[in-house]
C-alpha positions as CSV (number, residue, x, y, z in Angstrom):
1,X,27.0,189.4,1.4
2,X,28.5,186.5,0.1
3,X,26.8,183.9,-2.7
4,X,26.2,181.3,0.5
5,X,24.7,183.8,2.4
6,X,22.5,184.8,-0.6
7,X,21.5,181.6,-1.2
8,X,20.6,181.0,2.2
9,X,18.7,184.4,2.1
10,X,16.8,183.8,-0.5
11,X,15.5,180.0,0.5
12,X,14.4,181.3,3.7
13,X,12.4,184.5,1.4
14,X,11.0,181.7,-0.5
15,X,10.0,180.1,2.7
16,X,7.7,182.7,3.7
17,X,5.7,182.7,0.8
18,X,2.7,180.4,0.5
19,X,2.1,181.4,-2.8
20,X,3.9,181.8,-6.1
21,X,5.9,185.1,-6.4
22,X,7.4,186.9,-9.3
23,X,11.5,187.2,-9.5
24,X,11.4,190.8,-10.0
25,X,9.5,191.0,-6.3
26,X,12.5,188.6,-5.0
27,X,15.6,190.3,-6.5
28,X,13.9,193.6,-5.4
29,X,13.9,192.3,-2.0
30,X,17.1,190.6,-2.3
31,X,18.4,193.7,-4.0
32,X,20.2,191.7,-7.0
33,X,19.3,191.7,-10.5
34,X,16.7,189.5,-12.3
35,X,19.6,187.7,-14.2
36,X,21.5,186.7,-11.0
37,X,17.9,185.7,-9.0
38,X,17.7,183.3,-12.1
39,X,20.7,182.0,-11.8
40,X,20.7,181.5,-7.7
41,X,17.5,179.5,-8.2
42,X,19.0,177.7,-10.8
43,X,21.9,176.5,-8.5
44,X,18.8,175.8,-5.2
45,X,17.0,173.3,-8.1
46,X,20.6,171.4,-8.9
47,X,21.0,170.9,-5.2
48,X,17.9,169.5,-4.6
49,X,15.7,172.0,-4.1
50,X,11.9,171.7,-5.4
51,X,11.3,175.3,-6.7
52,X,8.6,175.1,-8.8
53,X,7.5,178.1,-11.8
54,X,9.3,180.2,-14.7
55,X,10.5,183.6,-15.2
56,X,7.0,186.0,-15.5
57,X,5.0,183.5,-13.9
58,X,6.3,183.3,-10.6
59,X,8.6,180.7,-8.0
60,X,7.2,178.8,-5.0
61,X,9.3,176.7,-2.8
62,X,7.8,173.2,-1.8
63,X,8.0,172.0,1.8
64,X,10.2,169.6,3.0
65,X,14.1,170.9,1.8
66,X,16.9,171.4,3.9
67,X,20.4,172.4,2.7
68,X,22.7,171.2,5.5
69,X,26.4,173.6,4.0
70,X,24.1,176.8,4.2
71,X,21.4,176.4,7.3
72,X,23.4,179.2,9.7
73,X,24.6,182.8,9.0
74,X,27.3,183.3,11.0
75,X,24.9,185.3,13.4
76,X,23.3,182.5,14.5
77,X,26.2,180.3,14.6
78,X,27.5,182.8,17.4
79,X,24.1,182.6,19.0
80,X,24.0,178.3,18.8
81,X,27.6,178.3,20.5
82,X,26.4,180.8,23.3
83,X,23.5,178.9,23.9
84,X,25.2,175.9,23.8
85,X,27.6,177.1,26.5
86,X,25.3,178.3,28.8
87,X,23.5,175.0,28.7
88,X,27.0,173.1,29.5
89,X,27.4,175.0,32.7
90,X,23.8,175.7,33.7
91,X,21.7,172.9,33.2
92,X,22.2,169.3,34.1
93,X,24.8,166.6,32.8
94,X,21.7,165.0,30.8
95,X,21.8,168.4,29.2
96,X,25.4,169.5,29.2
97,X,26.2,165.9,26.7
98,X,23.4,166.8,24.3
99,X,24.2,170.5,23.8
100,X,27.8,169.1,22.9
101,X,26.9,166.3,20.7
102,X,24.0,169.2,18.8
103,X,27.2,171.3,18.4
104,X,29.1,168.4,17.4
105,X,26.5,167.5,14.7
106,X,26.1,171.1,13.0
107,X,29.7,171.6,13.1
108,X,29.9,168.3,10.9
109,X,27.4,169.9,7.8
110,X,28.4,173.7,8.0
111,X,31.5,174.8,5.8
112,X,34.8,175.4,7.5
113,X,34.9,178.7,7.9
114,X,31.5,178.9,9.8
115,X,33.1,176.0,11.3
116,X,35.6,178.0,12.6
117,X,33.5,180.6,13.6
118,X,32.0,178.1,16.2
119,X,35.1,176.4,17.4
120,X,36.6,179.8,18.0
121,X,33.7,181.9,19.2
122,X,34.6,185.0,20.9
123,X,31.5,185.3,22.7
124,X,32.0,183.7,26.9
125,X,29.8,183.1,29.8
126,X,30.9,184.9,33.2
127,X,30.2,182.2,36.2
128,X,27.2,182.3,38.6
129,X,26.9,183.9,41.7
130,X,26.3,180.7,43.3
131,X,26.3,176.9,41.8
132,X,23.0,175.6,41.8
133,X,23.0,171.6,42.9
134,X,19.7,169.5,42.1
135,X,18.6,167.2,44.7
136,X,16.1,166.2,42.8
137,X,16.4,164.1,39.0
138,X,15.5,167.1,36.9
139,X,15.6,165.0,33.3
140,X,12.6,163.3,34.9
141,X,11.1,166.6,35.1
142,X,11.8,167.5,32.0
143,X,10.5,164.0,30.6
144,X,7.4,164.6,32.6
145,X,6.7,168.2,31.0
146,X,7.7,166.4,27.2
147,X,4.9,163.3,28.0
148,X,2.0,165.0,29.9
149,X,2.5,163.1,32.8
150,X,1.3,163.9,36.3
151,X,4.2,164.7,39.2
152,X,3.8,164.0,43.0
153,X,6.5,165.8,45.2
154,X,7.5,166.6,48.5
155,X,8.0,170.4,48.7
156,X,9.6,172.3,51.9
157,X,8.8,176.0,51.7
158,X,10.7,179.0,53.0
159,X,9.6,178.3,56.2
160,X,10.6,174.6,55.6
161,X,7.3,173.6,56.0
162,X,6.8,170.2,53.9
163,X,3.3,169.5,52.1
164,X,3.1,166.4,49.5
165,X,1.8,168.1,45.7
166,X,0.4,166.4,42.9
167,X,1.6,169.2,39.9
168,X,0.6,168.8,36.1
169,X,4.2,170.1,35.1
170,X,4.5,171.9,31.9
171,X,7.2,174.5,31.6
172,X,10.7,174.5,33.6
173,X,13.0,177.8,33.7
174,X,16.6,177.6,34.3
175,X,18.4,180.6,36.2
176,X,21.7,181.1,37.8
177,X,20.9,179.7,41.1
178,X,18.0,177.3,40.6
179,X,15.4,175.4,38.3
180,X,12.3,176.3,38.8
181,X,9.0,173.8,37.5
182,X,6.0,175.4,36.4
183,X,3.0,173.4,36.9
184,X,-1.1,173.4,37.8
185,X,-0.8,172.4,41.5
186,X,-4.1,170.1,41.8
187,X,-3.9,170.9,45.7
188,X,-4.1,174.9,45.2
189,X,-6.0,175.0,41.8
190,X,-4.0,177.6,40.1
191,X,-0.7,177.7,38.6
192,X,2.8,177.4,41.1
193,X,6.1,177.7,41.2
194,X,8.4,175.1,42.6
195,X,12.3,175.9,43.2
196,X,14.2,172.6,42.3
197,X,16.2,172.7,45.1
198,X,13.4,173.1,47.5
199,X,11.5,169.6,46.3
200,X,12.6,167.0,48.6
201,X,11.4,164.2,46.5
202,X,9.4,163.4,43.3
203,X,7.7,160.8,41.8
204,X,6.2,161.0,38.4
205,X,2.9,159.1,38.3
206,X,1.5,157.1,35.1
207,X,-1.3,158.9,35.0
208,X,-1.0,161.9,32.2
209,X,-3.0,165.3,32.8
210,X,-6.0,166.3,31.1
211,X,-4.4,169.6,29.2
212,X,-2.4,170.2,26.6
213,X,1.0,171.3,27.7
214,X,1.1,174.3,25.2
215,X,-2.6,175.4,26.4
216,X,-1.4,175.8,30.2
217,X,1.7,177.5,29.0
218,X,-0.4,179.7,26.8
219,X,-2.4,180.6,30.4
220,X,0.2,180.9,32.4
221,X,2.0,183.5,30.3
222,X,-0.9,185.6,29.2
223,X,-1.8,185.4,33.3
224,X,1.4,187.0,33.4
225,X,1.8,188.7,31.0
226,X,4.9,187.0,29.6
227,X,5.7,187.5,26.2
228,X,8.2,184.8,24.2
């Protein structure tokens, strides 16, 4: 492991503790010597970090520090740039620019060889059986799931029968073939599914609904059974 790695390693240990710990439980877990534990913490302090105790008392790390050269392992650098790809040909345009100026950002605070790592990542994603094309404006979905607001839509079902909904949208999957808006449907009374490619028209309304987003999405997944 290198010393950036360490570091990183051990800011995130100290993250998880909401109380003061002694170095000899750290370098334990960090499997390094009480001298070099001293000396790593020495190094978080002069960069900013506010570490706060002494050797035999204990360390706690106060909220509210970031260190930009050392926030990705080179795990989850692979795992930003594979998600980042997928979003660029998956999702929508609104998407595809802001997953490549996130990528853009990060690769401008990471050191180069992690930078490296993500211009030159190894990892691909195969094509999709079938290109998915929205008829509908799916960033207003997605503004309508971030704001709580109510959505009125013209659905045609497999049968292409067409009924007018009034959804409280709160969750909104992205597959291979289609989008597909979780929401309470008012006219049904329970949760529904709605394929974005089967809603002939939308219309988000000013009025916002009377759950919390996260409390619906808590239902829905414990309905069925849907872990994170």
């Amino acid at each position: 492991m290198s010393r950036a790695q360490r570091l990183l390693s051990l800011m995130e240990m100290l993250r998880s503790y909401h109380f003061p710990v002694q170095g000899k439980v750290l370098a334990e877990k960090m499997n390094i010597s009480l001298r070099t534990l001293y000396r790593d913490i020495a190094t978080l302090q002069e960069q900013g970090a506010i570490i706060e105790g002494e050797p035999g008392i204990g360390y706690i790390l106060k909220p509210g520090f970031v260190l930009p050269p050392l926030m990705f392992t080179p795990n989850e650098i692979e795992a930003l740039a594979l998600g980042a790809n997928w979003v660029a040909k998956r999702a929508d345009s609104q998407l595809k620019a802001s997953a490549n100026s996130a990528m853009n950002k990060i690769a401008a605070v990471i050191p180069m060889e992690l930078k490296q790592l993500l211009e030159n990542s190894s990892l691909l994603i195969g094509p999709a059986a079938t290109t998915f094309q929205a008829t509908v404006d799916i960033p207003l979905i997605r503004k309508a799931i971030r704001t709580r607001h109510k959505i009125t839509l013209n659905y045609s079902d497999l049968k292409g029968n067409n009924s007018e909904r009034i959804i409280w949208p709160f969750a909104l999957g992205y597959f291979d073939n289609t989008s597909i808006v979780v929401g309470w449907c008012e006219l049904r009374e329970t949760f529904r599914h709605f394929r974005a490619d089967r809603i002939v028209s939308l219309q988000m309304e000013t009025q916002c609904y009377p759950r919390s987003r996260q409390s619906l999405l808590k239902e829905w997944r414990e309905l069925n059974n849907i872990s994170r």
